[in-house]
TITISE-727479 format. One record per residue (C-alpha): residue in three letters; x, y, z. Coordinates in Angstrom, 2 decimals, m for minus. Layout:
# residues N
- residu | X | Y | Z
- ala | X | Y | Z
...
This chain:
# residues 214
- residu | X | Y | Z
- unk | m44.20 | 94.39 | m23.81
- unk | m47.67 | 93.47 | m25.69
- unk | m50.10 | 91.25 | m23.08
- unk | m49.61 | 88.69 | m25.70
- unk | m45.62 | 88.46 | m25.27
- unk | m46.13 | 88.49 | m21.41
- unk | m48.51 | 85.34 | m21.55
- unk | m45.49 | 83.46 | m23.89
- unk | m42.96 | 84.33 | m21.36
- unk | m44.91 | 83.07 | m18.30
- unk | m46.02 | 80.48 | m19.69
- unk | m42.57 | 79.22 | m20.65
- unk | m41.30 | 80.05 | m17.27
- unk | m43.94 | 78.27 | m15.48
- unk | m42.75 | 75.39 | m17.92
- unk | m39.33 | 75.65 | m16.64
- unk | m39.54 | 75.54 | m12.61
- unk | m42.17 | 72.81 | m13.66
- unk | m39.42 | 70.61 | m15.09
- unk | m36.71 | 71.84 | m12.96
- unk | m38.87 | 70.05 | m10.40
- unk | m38.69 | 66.51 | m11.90
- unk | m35.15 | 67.02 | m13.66
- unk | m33.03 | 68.35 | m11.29
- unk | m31.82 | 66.57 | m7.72
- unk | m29.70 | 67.79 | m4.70
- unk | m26.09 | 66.06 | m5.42
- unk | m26.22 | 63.87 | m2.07
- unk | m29.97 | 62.00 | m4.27
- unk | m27.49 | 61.36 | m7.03
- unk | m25.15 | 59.34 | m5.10
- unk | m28.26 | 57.89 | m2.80
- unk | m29.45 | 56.37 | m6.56
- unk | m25.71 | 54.92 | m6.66
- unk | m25.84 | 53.62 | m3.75
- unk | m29.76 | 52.08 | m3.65
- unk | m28.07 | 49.99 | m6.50
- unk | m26.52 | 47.56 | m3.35
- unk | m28.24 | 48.62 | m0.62
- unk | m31.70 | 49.52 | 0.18
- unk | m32.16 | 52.96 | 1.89
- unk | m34.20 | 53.79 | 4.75
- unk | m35.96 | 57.05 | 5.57
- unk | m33.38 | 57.17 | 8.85
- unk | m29.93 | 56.65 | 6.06
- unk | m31.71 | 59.25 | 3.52
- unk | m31.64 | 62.25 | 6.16
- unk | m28.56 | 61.91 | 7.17
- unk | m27.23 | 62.39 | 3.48
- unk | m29.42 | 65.36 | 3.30
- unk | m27.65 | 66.80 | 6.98
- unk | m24.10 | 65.92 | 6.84
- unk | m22.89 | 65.40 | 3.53
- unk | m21.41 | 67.48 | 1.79
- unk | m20.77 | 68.58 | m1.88
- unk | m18.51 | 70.65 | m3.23
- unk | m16.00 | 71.55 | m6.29
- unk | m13.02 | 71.79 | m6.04
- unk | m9.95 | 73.44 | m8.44
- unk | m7.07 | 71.48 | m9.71
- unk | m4.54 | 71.00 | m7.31
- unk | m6.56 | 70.97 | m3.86
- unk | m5.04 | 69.22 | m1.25
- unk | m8.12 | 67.49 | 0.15
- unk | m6.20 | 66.08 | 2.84
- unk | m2.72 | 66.54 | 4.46
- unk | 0.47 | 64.20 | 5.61
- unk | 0.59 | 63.95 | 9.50
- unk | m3.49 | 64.99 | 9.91
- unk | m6.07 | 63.23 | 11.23
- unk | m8.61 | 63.47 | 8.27
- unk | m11.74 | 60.97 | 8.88
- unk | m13.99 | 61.98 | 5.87
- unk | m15.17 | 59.58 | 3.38
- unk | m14.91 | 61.30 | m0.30
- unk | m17.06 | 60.13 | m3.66
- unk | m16.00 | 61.29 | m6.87
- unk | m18.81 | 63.20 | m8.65
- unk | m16.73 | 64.02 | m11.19
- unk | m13.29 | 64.54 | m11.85
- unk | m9.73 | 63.16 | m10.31
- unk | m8.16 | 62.76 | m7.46
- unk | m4.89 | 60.79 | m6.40
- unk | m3.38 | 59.93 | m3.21
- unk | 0.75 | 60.03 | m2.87
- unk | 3.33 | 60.46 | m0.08
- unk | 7.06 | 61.75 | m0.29
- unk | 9.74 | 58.84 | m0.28
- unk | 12.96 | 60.36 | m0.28
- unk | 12.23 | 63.32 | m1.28
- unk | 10.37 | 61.79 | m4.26
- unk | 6.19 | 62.13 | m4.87
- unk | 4.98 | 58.45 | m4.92
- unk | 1.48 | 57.67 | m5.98
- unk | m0.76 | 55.15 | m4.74
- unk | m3.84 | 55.22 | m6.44
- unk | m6.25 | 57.17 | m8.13
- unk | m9.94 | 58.31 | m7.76
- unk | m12.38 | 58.79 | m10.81
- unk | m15.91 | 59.24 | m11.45
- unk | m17.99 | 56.99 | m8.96
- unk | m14.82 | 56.26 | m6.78
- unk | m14.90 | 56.53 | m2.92
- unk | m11.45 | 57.20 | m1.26
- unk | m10.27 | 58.49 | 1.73
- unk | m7.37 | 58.49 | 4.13
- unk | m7.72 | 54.00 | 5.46
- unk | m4.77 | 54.71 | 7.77
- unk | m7.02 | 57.29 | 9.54
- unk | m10.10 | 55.98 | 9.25
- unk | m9.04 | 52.34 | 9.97
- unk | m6.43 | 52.77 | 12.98
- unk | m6.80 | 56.24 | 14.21
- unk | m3.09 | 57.38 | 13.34
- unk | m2.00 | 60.27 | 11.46
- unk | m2.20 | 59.38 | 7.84
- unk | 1.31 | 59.24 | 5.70
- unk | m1.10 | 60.13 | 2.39
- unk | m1.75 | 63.26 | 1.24
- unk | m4.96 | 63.34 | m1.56
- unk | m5.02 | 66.12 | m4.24
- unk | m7.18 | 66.82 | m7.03
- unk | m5.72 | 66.15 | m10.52
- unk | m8.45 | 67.93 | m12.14
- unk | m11.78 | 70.56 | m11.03
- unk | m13.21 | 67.63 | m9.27
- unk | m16.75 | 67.57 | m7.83
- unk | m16.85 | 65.37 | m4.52
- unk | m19.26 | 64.32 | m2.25
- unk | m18.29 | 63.52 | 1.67
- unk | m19.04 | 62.96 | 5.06
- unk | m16.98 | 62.82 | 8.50
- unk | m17.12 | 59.06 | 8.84
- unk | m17.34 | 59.59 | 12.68
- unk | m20.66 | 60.83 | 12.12
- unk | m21.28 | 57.64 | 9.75
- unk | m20.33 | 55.65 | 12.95
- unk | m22.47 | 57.16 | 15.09
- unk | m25.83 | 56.74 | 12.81
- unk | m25.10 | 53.09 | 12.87
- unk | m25.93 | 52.15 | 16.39
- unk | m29.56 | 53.67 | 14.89
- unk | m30.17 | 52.56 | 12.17
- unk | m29.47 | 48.90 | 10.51
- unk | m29.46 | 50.29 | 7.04
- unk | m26.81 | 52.97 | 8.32
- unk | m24.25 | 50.16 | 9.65
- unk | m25.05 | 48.19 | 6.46
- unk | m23.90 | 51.14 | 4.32
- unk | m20.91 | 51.59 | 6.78
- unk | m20.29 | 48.40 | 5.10
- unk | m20.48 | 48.86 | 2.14
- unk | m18.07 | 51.79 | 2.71
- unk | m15.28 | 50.16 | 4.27
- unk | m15.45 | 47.22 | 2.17
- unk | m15.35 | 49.46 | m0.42
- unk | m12.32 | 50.54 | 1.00
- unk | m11.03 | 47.51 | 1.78
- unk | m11.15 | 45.95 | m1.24
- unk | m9.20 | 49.20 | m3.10
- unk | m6.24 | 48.48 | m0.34
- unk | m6.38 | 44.45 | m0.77
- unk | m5.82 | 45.31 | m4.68
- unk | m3.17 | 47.41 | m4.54
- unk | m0.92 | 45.28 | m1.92
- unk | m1.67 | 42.56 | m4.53
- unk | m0.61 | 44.38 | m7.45
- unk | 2.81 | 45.23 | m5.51
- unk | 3.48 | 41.85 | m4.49
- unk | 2.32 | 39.59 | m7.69
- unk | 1.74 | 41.54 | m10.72
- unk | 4.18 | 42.81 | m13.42
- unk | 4.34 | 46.30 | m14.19
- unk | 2.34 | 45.21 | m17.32
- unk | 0.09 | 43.90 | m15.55
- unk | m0.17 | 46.54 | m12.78
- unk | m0.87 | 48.76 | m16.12
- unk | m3.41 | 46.75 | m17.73
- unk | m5.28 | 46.88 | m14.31
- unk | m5.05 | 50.20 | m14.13
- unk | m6.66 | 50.82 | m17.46
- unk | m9.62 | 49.32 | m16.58
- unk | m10.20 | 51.02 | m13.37
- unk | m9.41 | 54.29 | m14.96
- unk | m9.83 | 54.00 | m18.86
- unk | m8.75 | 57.71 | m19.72
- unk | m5.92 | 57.80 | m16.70
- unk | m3.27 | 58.64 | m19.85
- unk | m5.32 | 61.38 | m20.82
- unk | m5.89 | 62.90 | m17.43
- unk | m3.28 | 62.47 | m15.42
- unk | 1.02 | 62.96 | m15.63
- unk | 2.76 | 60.49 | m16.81
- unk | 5.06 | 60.88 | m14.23
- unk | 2.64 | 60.17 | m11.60
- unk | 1.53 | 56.88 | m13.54
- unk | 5.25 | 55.56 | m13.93
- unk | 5.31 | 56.37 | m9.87
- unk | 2.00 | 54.40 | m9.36
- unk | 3.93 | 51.80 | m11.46
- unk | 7.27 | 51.84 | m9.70
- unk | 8.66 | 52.32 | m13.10
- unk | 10.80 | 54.66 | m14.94
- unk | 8.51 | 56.73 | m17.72
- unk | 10.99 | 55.31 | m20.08
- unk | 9.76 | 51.93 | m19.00
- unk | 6.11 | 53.17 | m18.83
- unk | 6.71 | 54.26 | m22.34
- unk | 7.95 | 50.74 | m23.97
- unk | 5.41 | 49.20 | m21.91
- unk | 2.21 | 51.93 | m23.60
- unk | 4.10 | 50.48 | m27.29
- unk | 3.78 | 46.58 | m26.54
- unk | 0.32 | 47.25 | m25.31
């Protein structure tokens, strides 16, 4: 290789870890900038996203948590899908559903310290962020900005559970439908319709004259 070739090529790798400096950013910065959107975060709250979160992909199909376990962590969709369900019957019943920029976990668990009746699964790779709330709880008594994003979490939370036991008590499977369209715009596109009709408590036949009147 000429002297002249080997001055191109350093000089375009130089270029590169140059930019790779100011472009790229560890996953738990990209939710941080998510986050700073609604709460501001202190030096204490941006250390502990660098030491216990974690990020990680996951294939199609994971079982992120189990029936009967005691699973505290606090997941936020990256990218991807995710769905929580339990077995009625012997039938799978979905509950909800997690896409991009969604935090989920297991309330029952988190909330009242019981083994969770959910099990959460990935409906597609997914790329999730998350943290054992426990250690959340613990940074609070430290840190204002911590317990204010604890928060944020759980209201978070909160308000995804206050929805749902709304939609099952007052809205019309149209209107459970419609809802979840605009929480999850591609949701026909991503995930079984079978699992939608469950998330429903309709037939697919039903889901299916409901999709033609829409």
């Amino acid at each position: 290789m000429s002297a002249q070739i080997k001055s191109i090529v350093y000089v375009i790798f130089d270029t590169y870890q140059i930019l790779s400096v100011f472009l790229w950013k560890p996953d738990y910065v990209k939710l941080l900038d998510q986050i700073s959107k609604y709460i501001k975060i202190d030096p204490i709250t941006e250390d502990f996203f660098r030491t216990e979160t974690q990020t990680k992909t996951f294939p199609k199909g994971e079982l992120l948590s189990h029936q009967n376990s005691y699973n505290r962590n606090v997941y936020y969709m990256e990218q991807g899908l995710a769905r929580t369900y339990y077995f009625e019957k012997g039938k799978d019943i979905t509950t909800n559903f997690y896409s991009e920029g969604k935090s989920f976990g297991s309330i029952d668990t988190i909330f009242s310290n019981v083994p969770s009746i959910y099990n959460i699964e990935t409906l597609e790779e997914s790329t999730i962020t998350f943290c054992d709330y426990k250690k959340l709880e613990e940074l609070c008594s430290v840190s204002l900005t911590s317990a204010n994003f604890s928060r944020f979490i759980l209201g978070n939370l909160m308000t995804q559970m206050s929805k749902r036991v709304n939609s099952l008590q007052h809205m019309t499977a149209k209107e459970k439908y419609a809802q979840l369209l605009e929480e999850n715009p591609n949701i026909i596109l991503r995930a079984p319709l079978g699992m939608i009709a469950s998330y429903l408590g309709i037939s697919q036949e039903t889901l299916s004259r409901i999709r033609s009147e829409i």
